[in-house]
C-alpha positions as CSV (number, residue, x, y, z in Angstrom):
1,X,-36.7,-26.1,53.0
2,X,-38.9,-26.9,49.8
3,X,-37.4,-26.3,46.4
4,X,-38.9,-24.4,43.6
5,X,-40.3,-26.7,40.7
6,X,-37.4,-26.7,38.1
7,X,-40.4,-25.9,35.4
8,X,-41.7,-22.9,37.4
9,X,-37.9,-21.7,37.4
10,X,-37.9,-21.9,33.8
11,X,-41.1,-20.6,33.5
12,X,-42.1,-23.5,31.7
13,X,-45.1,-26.2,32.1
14,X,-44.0,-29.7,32.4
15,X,-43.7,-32.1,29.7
16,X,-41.6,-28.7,27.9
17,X,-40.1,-29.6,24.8
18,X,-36.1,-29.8,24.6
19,X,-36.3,-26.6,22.5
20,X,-38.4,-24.4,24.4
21,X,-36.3,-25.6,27.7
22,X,-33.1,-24.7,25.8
23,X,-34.8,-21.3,24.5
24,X,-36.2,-20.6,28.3
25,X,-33.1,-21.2,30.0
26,X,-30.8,-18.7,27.5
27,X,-33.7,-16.2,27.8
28,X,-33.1,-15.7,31.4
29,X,-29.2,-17.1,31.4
30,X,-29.1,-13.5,29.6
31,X,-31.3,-11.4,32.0
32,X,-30.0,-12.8,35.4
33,X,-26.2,-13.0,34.6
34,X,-24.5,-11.5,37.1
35,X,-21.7,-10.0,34.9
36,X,-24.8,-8.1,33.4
37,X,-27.4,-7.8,36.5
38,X,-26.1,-6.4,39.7
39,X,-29.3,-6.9,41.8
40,X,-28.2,-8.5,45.3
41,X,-30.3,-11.5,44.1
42,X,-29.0,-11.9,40.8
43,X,-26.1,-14.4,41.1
44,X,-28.7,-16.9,43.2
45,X,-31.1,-16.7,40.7
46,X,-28.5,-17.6,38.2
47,X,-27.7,-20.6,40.2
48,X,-31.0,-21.8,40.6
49,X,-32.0,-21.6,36.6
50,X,-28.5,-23.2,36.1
51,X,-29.7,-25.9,38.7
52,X,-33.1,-26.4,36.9
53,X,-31.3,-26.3,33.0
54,X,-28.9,-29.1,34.5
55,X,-31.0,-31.5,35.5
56,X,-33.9,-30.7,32.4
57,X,-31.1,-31.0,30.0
58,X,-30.6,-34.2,30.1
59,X,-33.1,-36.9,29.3
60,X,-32.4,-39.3,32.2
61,X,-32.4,-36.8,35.2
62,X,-35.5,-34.8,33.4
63,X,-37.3,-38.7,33.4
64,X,-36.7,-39.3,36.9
65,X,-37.6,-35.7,37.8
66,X,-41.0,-36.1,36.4
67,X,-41.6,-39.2,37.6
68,X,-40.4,-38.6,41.2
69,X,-39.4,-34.9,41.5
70,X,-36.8,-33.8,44.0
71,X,-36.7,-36.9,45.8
72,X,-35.4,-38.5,42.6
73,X,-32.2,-37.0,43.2
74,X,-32.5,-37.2,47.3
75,X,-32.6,-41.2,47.1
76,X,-29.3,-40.8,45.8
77,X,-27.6,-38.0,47.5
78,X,-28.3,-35.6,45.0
79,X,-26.4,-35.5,41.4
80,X,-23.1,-34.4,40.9
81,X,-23.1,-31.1,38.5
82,X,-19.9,-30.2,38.4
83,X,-19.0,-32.6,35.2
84,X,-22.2,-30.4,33.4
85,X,-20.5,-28.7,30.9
86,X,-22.6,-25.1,29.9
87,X,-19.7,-24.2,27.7
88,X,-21.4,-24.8,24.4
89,X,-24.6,-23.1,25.5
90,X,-22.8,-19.8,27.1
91,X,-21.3,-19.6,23.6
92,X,-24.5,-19.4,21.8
93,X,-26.0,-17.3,24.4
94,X,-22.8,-14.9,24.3
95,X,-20.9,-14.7,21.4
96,X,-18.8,-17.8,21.8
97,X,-16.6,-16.3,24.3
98,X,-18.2,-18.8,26.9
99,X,-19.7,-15.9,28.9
100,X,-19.0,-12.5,29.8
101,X,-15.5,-11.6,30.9
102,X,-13.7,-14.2,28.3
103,X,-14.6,-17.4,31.0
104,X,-17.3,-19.8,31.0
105,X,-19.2,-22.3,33.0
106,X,-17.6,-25.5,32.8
107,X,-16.7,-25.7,29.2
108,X,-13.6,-24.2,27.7
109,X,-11.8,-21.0,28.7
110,X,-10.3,-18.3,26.5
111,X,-6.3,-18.3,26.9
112,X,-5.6,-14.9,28.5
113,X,-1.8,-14.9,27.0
114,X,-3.2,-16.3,23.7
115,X,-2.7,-14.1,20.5
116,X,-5.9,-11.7,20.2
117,X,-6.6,-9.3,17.6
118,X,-6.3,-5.3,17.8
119,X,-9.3,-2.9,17.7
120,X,-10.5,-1.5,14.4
121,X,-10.7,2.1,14.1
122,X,-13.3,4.1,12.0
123,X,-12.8,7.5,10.7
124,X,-14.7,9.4,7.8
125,X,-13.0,11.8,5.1
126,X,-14.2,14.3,2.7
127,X,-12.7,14.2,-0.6
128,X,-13.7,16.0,-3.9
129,X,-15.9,14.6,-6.8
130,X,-13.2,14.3,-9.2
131,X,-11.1,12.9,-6.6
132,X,-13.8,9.8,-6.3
133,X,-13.6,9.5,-9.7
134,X,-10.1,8.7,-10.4
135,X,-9.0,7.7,-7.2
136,X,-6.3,9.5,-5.2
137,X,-3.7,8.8,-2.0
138,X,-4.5,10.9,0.9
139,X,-2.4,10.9,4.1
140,X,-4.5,10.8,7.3
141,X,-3.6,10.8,10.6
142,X,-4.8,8.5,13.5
143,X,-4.6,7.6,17.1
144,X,-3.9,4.5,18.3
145,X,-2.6,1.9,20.5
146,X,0.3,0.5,19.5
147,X,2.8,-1.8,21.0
148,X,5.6,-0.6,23.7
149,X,8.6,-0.5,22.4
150,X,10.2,-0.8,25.6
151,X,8.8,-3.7,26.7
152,X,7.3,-5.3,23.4
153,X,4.2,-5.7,25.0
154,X,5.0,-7.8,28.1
155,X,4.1,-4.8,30.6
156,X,7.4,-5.6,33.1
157,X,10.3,-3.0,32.8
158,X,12.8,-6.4,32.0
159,X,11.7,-9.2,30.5
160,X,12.7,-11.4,34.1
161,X,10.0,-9.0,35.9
162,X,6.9,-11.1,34.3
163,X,5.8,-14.4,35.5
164,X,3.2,-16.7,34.8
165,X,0.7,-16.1,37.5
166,X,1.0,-19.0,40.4
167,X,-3.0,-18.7,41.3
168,X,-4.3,-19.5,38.0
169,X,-1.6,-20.9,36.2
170,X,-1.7,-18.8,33.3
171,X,-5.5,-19.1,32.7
172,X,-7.3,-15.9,34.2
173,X,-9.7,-17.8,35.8
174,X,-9.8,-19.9,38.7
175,X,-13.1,-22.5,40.1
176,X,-15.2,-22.5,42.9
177,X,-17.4,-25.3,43.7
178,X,-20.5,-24.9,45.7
179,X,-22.4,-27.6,47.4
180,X,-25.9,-27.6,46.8
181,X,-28.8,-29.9,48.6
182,X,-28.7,-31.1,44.6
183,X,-24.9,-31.4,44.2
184,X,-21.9,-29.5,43.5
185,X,-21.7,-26.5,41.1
186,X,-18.4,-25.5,39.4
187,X,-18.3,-21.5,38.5
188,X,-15.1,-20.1,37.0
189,X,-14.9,-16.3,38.3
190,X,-11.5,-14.2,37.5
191,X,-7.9,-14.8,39.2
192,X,-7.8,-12.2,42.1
193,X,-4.3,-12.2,41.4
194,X,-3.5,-11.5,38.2
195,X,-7.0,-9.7,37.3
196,X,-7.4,-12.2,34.5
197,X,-4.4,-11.6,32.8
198,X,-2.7,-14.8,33.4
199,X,0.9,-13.0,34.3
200,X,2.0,-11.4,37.0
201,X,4.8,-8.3,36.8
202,X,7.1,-7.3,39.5
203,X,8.3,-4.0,38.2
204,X,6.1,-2.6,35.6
205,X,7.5,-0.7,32.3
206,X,8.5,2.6,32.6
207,X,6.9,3.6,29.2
208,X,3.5,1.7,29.3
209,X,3.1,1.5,33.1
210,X,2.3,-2.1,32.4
211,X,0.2,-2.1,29.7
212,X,1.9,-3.1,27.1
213,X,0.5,-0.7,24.5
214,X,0.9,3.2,24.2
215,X,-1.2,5.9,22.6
216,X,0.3,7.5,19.8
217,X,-0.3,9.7,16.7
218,X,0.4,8.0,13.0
219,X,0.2,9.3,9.6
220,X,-1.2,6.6,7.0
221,X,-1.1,7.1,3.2
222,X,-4.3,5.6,2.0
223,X,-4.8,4.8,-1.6
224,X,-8.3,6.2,-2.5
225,X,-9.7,3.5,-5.4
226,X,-11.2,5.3,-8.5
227,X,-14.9,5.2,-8.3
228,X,-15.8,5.3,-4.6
229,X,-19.0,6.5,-3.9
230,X,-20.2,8.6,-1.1
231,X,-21.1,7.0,2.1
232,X,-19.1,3.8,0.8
233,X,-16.6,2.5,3.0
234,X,-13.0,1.5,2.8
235,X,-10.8,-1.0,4.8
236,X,-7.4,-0.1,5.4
237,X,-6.1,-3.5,6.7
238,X,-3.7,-3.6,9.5
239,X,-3.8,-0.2,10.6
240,X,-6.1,-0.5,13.6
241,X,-4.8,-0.7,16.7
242,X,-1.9,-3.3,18.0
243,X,-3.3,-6.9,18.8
244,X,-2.6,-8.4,22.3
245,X,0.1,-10.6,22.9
246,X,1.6,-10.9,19.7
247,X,-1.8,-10.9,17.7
248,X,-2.4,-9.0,14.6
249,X,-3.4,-5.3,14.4
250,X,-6.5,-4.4,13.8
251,X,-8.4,-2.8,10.9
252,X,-8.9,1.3,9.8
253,X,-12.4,1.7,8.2
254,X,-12.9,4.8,6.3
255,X,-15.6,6.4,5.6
256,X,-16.1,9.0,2.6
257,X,-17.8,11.9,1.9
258,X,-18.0,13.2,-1.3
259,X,-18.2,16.8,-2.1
260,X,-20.9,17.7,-4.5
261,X,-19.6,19.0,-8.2
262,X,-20.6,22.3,-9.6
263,X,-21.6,20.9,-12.9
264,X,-21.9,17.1,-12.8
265,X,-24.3,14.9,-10.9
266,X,-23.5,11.6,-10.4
267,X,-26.1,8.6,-10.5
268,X,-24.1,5.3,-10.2
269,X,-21.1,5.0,-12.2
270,X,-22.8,7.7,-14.7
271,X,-22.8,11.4,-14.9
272,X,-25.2,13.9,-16.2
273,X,-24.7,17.6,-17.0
274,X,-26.7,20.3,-17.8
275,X,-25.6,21.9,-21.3
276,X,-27.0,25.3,-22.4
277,X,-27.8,26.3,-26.2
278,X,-29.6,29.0,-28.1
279,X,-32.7,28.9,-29.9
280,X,-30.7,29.1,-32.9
281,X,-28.4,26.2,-32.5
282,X,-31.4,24.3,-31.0
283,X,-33.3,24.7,-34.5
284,X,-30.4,24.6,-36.9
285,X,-28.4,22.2,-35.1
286,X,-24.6,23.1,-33.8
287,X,-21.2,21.5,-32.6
288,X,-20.9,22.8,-29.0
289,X,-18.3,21.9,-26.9
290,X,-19.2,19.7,-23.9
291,X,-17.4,19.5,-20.8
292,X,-16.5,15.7,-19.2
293,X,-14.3,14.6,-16.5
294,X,-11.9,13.3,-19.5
295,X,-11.5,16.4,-21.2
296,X,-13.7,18.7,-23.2
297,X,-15.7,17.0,-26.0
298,X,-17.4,18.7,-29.4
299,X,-20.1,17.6,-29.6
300,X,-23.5,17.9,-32.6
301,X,-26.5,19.3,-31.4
302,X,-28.5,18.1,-34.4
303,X,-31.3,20.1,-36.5
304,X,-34.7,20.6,-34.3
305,X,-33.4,19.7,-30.8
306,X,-36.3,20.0,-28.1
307,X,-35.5,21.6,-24.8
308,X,-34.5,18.8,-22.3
309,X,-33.5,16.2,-25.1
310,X,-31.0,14.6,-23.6
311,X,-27.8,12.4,-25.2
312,X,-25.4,10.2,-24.1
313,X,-21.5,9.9,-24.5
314,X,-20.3,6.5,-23.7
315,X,-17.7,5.8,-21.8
316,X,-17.4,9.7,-20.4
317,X,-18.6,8.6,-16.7
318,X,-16.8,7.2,-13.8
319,X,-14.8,4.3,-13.9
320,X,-16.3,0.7,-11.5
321,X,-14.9,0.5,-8.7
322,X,-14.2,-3.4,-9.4
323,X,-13.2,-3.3,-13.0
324,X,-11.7,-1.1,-15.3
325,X,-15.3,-0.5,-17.3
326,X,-16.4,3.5,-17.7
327,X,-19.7,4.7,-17.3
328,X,-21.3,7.5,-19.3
329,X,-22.2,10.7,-19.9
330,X,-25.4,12.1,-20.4
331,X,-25.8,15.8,-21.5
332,X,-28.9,17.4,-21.0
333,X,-29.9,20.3,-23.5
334,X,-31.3,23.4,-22.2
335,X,-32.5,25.9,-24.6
336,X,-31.8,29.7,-23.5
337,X,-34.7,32.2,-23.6
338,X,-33.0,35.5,-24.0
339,X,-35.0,37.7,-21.4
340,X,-33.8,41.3,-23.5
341,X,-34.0,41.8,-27.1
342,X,-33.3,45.3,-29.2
343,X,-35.8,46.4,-31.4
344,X,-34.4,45.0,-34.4
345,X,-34.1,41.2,-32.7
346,X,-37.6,41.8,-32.0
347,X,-38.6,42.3,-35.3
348,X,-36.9,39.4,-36.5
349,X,-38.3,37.2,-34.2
350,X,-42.1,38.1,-34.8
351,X,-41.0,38.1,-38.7
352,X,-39.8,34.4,-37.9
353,X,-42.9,33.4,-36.2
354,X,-45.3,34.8,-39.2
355,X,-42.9,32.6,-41.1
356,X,-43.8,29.7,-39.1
357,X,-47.5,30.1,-39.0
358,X,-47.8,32.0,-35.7
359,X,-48.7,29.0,-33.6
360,X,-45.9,25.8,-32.3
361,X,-46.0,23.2,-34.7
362,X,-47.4,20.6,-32.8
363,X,-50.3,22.8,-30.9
364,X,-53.0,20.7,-32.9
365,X,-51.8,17.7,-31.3
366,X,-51.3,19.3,-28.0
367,X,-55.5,20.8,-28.3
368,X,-56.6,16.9,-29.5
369,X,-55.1,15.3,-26.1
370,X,-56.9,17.8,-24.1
371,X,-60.2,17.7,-25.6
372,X,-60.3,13.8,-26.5
């Protein structure tokens, strides 16, 4: 039977670059693995572009396969590609794990009974705006795997009950070797026996049913840092989930929400507030008191304040959430129209404006930008 050109596999022309043969051959490594495709065809397609990347690969068979083809490799009983080892392009291709599943293609396999870390856990929490300020400890609650206690983790009801598994050794994986007209082609695939595991257990725990792990509820007091910001996240480290055969627990990320304030606004590690004043303490000037998130403040309004003039307190914001330096405040003045007025308020108001002229101050100005 005639074999497919090992450039057409690639889809490649001949002559291909090392590069684009290395780029071809993970682009469909990816689309026709068979832990990902479960078309009928898939795992003989993957053998055939492993077939073609094999001999490619290498500069001396790729020499001899343009020179002569197939029957470079019939002369001499086809090659043997068993020794090829894919290992260090399965780990590009997926994640350094050597392919999907934790085994690989000839290079190095991932220890089953090897320490692994747990899985991090993500939760969010809503806490007040004064409470992101200063920081605060909150106790949340979470569930989890965690290690059996009965067993510590082994999965057998007695620690005599677990064995290393006798199929695989230990390793999870075990080879098969096909012959092809081109050679023989070494795929690991997982122990039947032990599921990939690497142990076997003759009487599983009681309290994990062989697992290992257990779900369980856990209350965590987490130390909110002064400063966090809403949407920021924090890490809570260790309090993820149990690792895997000894390994270390994973991490608790936490997301916050932060509740809007009634009277501050937060930009940064600054704050703003809105502060209201009369017309009278906006013209002669006034000490008003001035609320902050570190006690109230008096503060001078001085002579002639414009609505919306805005001052700043320093060191009245929030304090960095990686140092111990304070933002500020910024108070923003708004000047209160009052909408009723007696008769006699009236009549001092319009005696005021005759006073000053009967017109704003600065309406001359105002009349030269529009007409000039």
């Amino acid at each position: 039977m005639a074999q497919r050109d090992y450039y057409e596999i690639l889809g490649l022309q001949k002559g291909a670059s090392k590069e684009d043969i290395k780029k071809a051959f993970r682009k469909l490594a990816r689309q026709y693995h068979p832990d990902v495709n479960k078309e009928a065809s898939a795992e003989e397609k993957f053998k055939e572009i492993q077939e073609a990347y094999a001999v490619l690969s290498d500069d001396d068979k790729k020499a001899r396969y343009d020179q002569y083809g197939h029957a470079a490799f019939d002369q001499q009983g086809g090659f043997d590609a068993s020794g090829f080892d894919f290992g260090d392009i399965f780990s590009e291709i997926f994640g350094g794990r050597g392919g999907f599943g934790g085994f690989g293609f000839g290079g190095q396999q991932r220890n089953p009974n090897a320490p692994r870390q747990g899985n991090d856990l993500q939760m969010s929490m809503d806490i007040s705006f004064e409470e992101a300020a200063f920081g605060v400890k909150k106790d949340v609650r979470v569930t989890r795997q965690e290690t059996c206690g009965h067993c510590k983790g082994s999965g057998g009801e007695k620690p005599t009950d677990v064995h290393t598994c006798s199929q695989c050794n230990g390793r999870g994986t075990v080879q098969t070797v096909q012959q092809t007209p081109f050679g023989r082609f070494a795929q690991e695939g997982v122990c039947p026996k032990c599921h990939g595991k690497g142990k076997t257990v003759d009487q599983a725990c009681h309290e994990c049913r062989g697992a290992g792990q257990v779900s369980r509820q856990a209350t965590i007091e987490v130390s909110v840092p002064a400063g966090i910001d809403n949407g920021q996240t924090l890490r809570v480290s260790g309090q993820g989930e149990a690792g895997i055969n000894g390994g270390p627990s994973g991490d608790l990320y936490i997301t916050f929400r932060v509740l809007p304030s009634k009277i501050y606004q937060r930009q940064g590690y600054d704050v703003h507030i809105d502060v209201p004043v009369s017309y009278a303490q906006a013209a002669l000037g006034a000490k008003v008191d001035v609320p902050t998130l570190h006690g109230t403040v008096e503060f001078s309004i001085p002579e002639g304040t414009q609505p919306g003039a805005e001052f700043r307190l320093r060191g009245k914001g929030i304090q960095n959430l990686n140092s111990s330096r304070l933002g500020d405040q910024y108070v923003k003045v708004k000047v209160e129209v009052p909408k009723k007025l007696s008769r006699k308020q009236k009549d001092l108001l319009k005696q005021l404006d005759a006073e000053l002229g009967g017109h704003p101050s600065s309406e001359k100005s105002w009349w030269d930008k529009v007409f000039n």
